[in-house]
C-alpha positions in Angstrom: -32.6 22.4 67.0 -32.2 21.9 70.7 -30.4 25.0 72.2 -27.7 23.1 73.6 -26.3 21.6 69.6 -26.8 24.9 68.1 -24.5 26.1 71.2 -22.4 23.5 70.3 -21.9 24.1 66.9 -21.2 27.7 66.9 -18.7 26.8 69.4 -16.7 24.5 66.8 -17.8 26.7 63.7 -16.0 29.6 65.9 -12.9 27.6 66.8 -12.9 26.5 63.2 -13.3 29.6 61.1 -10.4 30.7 63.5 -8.0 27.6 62.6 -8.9 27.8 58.9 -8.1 31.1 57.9 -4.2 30.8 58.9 -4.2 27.5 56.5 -2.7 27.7 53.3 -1.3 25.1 50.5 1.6 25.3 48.6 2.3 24.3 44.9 3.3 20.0 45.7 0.6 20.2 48.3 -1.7 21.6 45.5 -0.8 18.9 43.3 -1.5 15.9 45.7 -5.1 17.1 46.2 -5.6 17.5 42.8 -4.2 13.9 42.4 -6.0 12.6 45.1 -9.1 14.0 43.7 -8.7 12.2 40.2 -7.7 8.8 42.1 -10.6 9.0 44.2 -13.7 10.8 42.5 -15.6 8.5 39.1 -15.3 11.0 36.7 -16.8 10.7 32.8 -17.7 13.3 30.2 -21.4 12.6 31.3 -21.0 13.5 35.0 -22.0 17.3 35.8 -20.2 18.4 38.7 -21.2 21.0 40.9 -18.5 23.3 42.2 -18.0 26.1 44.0 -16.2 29.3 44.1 -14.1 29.8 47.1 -14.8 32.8 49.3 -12.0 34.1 51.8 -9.8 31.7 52.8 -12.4 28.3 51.8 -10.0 25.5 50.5 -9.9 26.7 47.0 -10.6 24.7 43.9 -10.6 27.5 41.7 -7.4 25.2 39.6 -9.4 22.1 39.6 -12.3 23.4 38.1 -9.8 25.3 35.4 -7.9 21.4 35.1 -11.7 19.6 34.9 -13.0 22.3 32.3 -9.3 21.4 30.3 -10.3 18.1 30.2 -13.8 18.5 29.2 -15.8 17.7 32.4 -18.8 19.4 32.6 -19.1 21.6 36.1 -21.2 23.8 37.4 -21.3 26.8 40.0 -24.0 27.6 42.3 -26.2 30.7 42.4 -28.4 31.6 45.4 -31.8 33.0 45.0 -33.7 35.0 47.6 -36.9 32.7 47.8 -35.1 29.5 48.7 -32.1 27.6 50.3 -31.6 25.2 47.3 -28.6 26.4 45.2 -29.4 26.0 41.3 -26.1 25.2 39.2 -25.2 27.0 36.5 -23.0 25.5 33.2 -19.0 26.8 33.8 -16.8 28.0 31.0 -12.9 28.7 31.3 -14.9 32.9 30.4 -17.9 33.0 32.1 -18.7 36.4 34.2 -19.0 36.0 38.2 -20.5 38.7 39.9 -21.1 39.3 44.1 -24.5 38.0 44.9 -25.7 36.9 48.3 -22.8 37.7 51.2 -20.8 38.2 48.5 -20.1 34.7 47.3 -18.9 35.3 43.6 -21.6 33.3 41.0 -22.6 33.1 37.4 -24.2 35.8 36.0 -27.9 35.0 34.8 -28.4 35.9 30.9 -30.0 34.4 28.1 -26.8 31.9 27.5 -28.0 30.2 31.1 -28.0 26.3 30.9 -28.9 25.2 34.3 -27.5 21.7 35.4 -28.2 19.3 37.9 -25.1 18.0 39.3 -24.4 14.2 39.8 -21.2 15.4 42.0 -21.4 17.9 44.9 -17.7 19.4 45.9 -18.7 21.2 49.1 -16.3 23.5 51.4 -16.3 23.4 55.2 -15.2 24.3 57.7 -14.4 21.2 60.1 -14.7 17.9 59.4 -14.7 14.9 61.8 -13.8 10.9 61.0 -17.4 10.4 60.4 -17.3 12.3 57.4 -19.4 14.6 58.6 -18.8 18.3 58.2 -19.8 22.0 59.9 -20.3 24.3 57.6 -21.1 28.1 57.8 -25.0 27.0 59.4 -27.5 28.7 56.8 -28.4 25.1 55.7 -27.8 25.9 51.8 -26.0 22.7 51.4 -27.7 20.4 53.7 -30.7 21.6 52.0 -29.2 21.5 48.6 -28.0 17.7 49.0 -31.1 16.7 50.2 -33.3 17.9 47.0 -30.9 16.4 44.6 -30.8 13.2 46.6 -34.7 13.1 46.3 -34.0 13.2 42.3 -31.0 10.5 41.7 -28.1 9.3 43.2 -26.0 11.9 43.9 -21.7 11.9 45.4 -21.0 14.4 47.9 -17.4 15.0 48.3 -16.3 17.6 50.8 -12.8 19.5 50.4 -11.0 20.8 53.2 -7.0 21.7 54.6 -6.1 18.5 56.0 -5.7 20.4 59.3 -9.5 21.0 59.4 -10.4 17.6 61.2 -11.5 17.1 64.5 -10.4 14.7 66.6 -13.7 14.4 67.9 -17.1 13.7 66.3 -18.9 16.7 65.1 -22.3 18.0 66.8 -25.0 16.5 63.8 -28.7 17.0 63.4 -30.9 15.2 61.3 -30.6 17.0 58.6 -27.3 17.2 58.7 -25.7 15.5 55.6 -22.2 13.0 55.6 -20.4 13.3 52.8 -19.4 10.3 50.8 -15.7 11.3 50.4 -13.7 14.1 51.9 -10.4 14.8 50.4 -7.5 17.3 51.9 -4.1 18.1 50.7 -2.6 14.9 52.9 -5.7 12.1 51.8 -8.4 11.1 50.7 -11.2 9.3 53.0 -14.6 7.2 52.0 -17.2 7.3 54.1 -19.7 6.1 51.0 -21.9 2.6 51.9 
């Protein structure tokens, strides 16, 4: 990574962490993301979707994995192992045990009742987004790298979630690496950026 984009990005992931922990949605604005998600996302009872729990103040989709399980989706939730930047995805029930694992992110407890999954839709948190549909997240690379393995297996949906006041006006600092998502969905809309 050239010094001057990794200066760049920590400049916006600073500014943004700053923005995105004042944000907050009520109840109706709650709602219209949820409705927005079921307007714009392809969802059967064969689809696995990979989820995530929010940490801090993340956008939180703690209901709509609750309303997804109601309605017999199958979702998963990430765990992070030491050995490797590609999150494995563990089967979610409305009871399942979440303990702190690494930087404290809450995730599945591993048992003998594990059924691992691999997702065919990615709901990923960050922090800024930009009209590209591009996003900055926290810079460890677990999602860019995480996208790109399931990619390499099928055809995969990346849909990123986000406070409608988390876009920038201007276009993101990307790398190659760096994966668009194919949708990106706030409290206020819902945008394709899928070819």
């Amino acid at each position: 990574m050239s010094e001057k984009i990794k200066d760049q990005k920590e400049s916006v992931r600073s500014e943004a962490k700053r923005v995105r922990d004042v944000l907050s949605l009520d109840a109706d604005e709650y709602d219209r993301f949820e409705e927005l998600f079921y307007k714009t996302i392809p969802l059967d009872q064969k689809s696995v979707v990979g989820a995530y729990w929010p940490k801090g103040r993340e956008f939180d989709v703690r209901m709509l994995i609750d309303d997804m399980l109601k309605k017999n989706h199958v979702v998963a939730l990430p765990v992070m192992e030491d050995d490797s930047r590609v999150l494995k995805f563990i089967r979610c029930s409305a009871d399942m045990e979440l303990k702190a694992g690494k930087y404290g992110i809450m995730q599945p407890e591993i048992n003998e009742d594990t059924e691992y999954l691999e997702p065919d839709i990615f709901i990923v948190p960050m922090l800024a987004f930009d009209r590209q549909g591009n996003r900055m997240g926290y810079g460890g690379g677990y999602y860019d790298s995480t996208l790109e393995h399931y990619a390499e297996q099928k055809d995969i949906l990346c849909v990123g979630v986000a406070y409608a006041q988390q876009a920038c006006l201007f276009n993101l600092p990307i790398e190659e690496h760096d994966r668009q998502m194919d949708y990106i969905i706030t409290q206020q809309d819902a945008f394709e950026f899928k070819e």
